[in-house]
Wavefront OBJ file of the C-alpha trace (Angstrom):
o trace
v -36.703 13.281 4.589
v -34.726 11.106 2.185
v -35.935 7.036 2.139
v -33.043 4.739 2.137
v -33.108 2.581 -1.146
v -34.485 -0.693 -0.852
v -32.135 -3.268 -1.049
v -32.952 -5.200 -4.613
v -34.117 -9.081 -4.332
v -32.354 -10.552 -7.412
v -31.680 -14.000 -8.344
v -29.420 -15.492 -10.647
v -30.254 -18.847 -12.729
v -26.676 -19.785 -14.577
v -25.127 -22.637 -15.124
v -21.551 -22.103 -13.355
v -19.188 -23.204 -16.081
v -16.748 -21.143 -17.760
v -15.449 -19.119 -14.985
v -11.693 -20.346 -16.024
v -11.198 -16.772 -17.414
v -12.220 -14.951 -14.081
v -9.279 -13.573 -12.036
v -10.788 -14.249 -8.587
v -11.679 -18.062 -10.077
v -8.025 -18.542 -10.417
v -6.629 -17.138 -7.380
v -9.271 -19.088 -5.372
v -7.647 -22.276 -7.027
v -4.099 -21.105 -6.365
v -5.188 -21.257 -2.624
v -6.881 -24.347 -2.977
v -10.139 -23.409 -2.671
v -11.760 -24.810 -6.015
v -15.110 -25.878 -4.009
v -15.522 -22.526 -3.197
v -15.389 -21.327 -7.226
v -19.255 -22.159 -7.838
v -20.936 -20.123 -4.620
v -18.203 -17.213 -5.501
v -19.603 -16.848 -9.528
v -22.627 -16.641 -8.525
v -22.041 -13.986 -5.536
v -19.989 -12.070 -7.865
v -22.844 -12.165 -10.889
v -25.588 -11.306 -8.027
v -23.320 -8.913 -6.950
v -23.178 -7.027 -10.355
v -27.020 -7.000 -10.567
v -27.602 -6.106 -7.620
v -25.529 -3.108 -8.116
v -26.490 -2.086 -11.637
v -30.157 -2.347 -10.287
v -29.388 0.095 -7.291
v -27.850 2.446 -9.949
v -30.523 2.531 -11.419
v -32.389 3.887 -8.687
v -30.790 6.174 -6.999
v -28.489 7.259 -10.017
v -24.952 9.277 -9.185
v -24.632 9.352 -5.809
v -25.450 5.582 -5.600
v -22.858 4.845 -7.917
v -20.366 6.598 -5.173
v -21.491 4.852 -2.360
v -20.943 1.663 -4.093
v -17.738 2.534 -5.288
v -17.135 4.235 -1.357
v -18.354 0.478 -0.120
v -16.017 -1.365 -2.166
v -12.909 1.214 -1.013
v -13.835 0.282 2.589
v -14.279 -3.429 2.583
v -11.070 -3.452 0.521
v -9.409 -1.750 3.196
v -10.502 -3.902 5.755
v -9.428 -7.103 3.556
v -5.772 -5.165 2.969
v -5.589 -4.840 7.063
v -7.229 -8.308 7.822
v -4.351 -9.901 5.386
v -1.648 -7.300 6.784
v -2.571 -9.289 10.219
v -2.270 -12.839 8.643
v 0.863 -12.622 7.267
v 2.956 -11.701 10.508
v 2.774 -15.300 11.031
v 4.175 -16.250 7.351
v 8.199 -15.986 7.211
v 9.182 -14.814 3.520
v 10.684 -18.761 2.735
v 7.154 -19.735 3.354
v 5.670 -18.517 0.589
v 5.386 -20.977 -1.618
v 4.992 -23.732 0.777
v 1.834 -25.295 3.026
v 1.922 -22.690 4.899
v 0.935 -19.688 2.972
v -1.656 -21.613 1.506
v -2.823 -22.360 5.065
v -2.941 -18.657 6.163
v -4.129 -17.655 2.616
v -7.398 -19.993 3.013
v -7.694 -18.799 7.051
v -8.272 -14.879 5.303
v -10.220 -16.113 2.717
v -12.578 -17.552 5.924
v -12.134 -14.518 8.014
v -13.015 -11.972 5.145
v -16.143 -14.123 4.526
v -17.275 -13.356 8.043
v -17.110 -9.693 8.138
v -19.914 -7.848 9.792
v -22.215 -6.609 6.925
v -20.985 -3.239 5.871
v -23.368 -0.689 4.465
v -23.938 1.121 1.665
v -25.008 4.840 2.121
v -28.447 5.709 1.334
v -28.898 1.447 0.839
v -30.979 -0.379 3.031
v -29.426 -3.344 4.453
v -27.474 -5.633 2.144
v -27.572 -9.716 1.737
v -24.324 -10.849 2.489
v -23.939 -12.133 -1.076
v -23.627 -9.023 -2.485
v -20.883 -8.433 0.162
v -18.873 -11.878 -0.494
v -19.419 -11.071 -4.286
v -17.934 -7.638 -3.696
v -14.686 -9.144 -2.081
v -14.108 -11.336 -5.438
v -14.737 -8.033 -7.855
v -11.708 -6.232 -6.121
v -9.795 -9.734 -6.406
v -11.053 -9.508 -9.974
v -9.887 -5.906 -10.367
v -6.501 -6.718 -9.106
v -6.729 -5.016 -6.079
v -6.571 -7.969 -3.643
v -5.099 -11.434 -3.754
v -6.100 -13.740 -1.742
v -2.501 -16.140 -1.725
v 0.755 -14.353 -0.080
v 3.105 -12.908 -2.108
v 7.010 -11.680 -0.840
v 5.963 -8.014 -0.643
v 2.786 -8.825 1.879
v 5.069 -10.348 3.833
v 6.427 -7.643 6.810
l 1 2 3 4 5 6 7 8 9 10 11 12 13 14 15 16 17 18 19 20 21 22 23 24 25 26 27 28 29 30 31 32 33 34 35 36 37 38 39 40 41 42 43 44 45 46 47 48 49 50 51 52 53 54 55 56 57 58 59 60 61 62 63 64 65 66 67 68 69 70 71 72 73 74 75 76 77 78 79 80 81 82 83 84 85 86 87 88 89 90 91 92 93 94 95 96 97 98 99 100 101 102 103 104 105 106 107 108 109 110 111 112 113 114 115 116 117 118 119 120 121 122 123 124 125 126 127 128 129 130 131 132 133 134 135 136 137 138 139 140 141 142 143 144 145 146 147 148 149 150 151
């Protein structure tokens, strides 16, 4: 019978300064959402050890159900924003508005129900949260509307 991986206790000690070059960093400010920049560098860091330290246990077919993790919470941030913007018009985009419905899925992403991770015990919701900015950070998400999210 195959154990499910513990999930890893990590902590991260850093000074949260610097972060001007991270993708997600600036999107969260182009929403308005600086006070949430220090809590999201250190998900995203915790995040990265986390994973690298589940790699390390369970090797290969970890590393996929990470990777299948992050495919399906991107997903469900794609459909949760898909939702949002039926109430944004396209001359709305750069006004109150947007910004209003881009913090509203920024909140609404945060609360997903924990997702899991194949073969991974249960995760903290940090490593979650600092999932969500590593697909911002990838380019795969952005958190503020843009004309082609707009239906």
């Amino acid at each position: 019978m195959n154990e499910e991986i513990p999930f890893p206790e990590v902590s991260i000690d850093v000074a949260v300064t610097g972060n001007e070059n991270f993708v997600f960093v600036k999107e969260l400010k182009e929403v308005e959402l600086d006070d949430k920049v220090s809590e999201a560098v250190v998900d995203y860091l915790m995040a990265a050890e986390s994973s690298l330290q589940l790699i390390e246990l369970g090797g290969s077919s970890t590393s996929t159900a990470i990777d299948n993790f992050e495919i399906e919470l991107c997903g469900k941030m794609n459909a949760t924003k898909e939702l949002y913007s039926l109430d944004i018009q396209v001359p709305e985009i750069s006004r109150s508005k947007a910004i209003y419905q881009s913090k509203k899925l920024f909140f609404k992403c945060k609360t997903f129900e924990k997702l899991r991770i194949r073969g991974i015990q249960s995760i903290e919701m940090y490593y979650q949260h600092g999932k969500m900015h590593k697909i911002v950070e990838e380019r795969k998400f952005r958190w503020r509307f843009l004309k082609e999210d707009i239906s």
